[in-house]
C-alpha positions as CSV (number, residue, x, y, z in Angstrom):
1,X,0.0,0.0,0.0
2,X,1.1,3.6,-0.6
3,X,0.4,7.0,1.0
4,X,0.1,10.3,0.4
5,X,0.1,13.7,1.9
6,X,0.2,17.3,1.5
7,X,1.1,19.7,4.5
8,X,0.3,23.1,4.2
9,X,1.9,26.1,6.6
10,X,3.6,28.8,5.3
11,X,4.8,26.8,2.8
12,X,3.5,24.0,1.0
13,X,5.0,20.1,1.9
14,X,4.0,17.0,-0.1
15,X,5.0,13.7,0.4
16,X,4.7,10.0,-0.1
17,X,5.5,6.4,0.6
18,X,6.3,3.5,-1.7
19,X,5.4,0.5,0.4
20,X,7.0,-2.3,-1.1
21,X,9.3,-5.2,0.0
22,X,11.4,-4.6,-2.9
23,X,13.2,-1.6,-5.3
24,X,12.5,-0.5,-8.8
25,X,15.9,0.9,-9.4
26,X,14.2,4.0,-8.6
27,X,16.2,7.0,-8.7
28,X,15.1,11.1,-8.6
29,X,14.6,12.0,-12.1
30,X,15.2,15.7,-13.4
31,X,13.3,16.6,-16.6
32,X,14.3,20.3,-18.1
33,X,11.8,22.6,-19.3
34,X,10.6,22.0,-23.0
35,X,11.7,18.2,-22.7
36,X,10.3,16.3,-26.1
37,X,8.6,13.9,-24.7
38,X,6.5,12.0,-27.1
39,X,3.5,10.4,-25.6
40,X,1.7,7.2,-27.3
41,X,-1.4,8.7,-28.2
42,X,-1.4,12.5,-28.0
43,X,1.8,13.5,-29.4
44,X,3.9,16.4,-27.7
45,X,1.8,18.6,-25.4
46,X,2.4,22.2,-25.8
47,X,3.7,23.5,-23.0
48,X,6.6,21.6,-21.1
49,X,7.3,22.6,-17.5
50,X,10.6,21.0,-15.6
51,X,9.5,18.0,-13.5
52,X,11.6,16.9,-10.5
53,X,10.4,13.6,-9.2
54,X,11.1,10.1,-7.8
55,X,11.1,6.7,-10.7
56,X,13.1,4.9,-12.8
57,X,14.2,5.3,-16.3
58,X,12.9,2.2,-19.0
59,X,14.2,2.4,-22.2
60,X,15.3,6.0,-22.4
61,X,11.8,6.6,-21.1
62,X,11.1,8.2,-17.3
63,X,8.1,6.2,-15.5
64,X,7.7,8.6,-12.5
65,X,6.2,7.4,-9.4
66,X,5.7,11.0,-7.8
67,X,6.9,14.2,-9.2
68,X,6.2,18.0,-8.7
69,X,6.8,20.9,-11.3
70,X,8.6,24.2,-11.3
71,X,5.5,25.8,-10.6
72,X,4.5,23.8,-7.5
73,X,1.7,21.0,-8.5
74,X,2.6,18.1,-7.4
75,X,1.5,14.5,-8.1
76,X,1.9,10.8,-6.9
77,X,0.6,7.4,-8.6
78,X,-0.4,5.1,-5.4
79,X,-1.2,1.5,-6.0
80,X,-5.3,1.0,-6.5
81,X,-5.4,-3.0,-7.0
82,X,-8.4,-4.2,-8.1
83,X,-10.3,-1.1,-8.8
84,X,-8.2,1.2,-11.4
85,X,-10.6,1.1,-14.7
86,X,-9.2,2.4,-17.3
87,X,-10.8,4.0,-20.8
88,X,-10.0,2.9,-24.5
89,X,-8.9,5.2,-26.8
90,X,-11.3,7.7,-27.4
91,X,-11.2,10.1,-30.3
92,X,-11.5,13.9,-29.8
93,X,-10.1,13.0,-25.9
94,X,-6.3,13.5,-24.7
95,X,-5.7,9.9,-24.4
96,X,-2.9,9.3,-22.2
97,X,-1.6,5.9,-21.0
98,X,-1.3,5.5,-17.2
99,X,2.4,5.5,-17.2
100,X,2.7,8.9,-19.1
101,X,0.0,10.7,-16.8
102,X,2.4,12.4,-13.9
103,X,4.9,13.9,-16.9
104,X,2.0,14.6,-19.3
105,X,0.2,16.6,-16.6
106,X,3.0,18.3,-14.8
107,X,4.5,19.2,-17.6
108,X,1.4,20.8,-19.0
109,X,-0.7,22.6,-16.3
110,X,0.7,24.8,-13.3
111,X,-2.6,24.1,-10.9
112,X,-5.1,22.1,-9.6
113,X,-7.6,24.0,-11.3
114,X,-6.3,23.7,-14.4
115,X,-5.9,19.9,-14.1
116,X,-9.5,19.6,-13.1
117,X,-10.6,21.6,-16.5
118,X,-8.0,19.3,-18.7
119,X,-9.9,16.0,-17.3
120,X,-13.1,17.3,-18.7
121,X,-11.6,15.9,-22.0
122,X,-8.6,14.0,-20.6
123,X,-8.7,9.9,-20.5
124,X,-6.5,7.9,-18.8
125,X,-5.8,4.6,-21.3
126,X,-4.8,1.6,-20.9
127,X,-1.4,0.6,-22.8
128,X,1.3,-1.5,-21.8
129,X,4.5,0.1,-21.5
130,X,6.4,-3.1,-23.0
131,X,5.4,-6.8,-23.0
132,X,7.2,-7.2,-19.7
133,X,5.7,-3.5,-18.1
134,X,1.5,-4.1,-18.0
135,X,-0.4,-1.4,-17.2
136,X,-0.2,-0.8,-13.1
137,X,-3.5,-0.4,-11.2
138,X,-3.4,2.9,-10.2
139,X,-4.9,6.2,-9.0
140,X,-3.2,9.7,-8.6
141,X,-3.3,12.6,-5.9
142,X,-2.8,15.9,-7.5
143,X,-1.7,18.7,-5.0
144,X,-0.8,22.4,-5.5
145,X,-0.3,25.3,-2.6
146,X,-4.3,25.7,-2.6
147,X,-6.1,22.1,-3.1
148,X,-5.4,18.7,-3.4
149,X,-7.6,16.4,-5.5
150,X,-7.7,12.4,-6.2
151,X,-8.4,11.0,-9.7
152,X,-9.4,7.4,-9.6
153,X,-9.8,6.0,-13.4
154,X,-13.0,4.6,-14.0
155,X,-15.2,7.1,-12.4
156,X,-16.2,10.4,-13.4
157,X,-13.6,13.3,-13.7
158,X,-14.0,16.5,-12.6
């Protein structure tokens, strides 16, 4: 099981656990602004943020497990066996695969708010990483200075 929490004073602390017996090789991964990333099924988002975070690198490709970006939202994927649904592709909809939602958000959208707008049209997809990565069951708490909200695939965004 993993946990999250945010911790607001004067400033803003968030923070989380990765509850398992065993490593991924995980290391704290530094993406520059205006990094190309290329996701499966949308492309290159326009606007690329720098994203510190917490994963491991596959392939050239960073699978984050928590991150934050330069303008403060934050975000952690927590294990959600057993319940994570996720959509098919759906045209007209930002279809982005589970591993490429904590990058494909950070990098694009500086608040809460504006991640809550984004998942009017936003689905979370699943794709395999690779034949030996399957698509993890999980669900993400997104966090800035102001609000914090939880976005469990399967049920209605907003």
């Amino acid at each position: 099981m993993c946990t999250a929490v945010t911790y607001q004073t004067n400033d803003f602390y968030f923070g989380r656990t990765l509850d398992y017996e065993h490593g991924f090789g995980e290391e704290l991964l530094l993406m520059p602004r205006g990094y190309p990333l290329v996701f499966r099924h949308c492309g290159l988002p326009a606007r690329r943020y720098a994203i510190l975070g917490m994963g491991c690198v596959v392939d050239g490709y960073p699978l984050y497990f928590d991150a934050f970006n330069e303008k403060g939202l934050a975000m952690a994927g927590l294990n959600f066996p057993d319940n994570a649904h996720y959509a098919e592709v759906t045209e007209g909809c930002d279809n982005v695969a589970s591993f490429e939602l904590i990058p494909y958000l950070l990098g694009k959208y500086a608040t809460v708010d504006e991640v809550r707008h984004a998942l009017k049209t936003l689905r979370v997809v699943r794709t395999d990483f690779s034949e030996g990565l399957p698509t993890s069951p999980l669900h993400w708490m997104i966090s800035d200075a102001t609000e914090t909200i939880t976005l469990e695939p399967g049920y209605a965004y907003v």
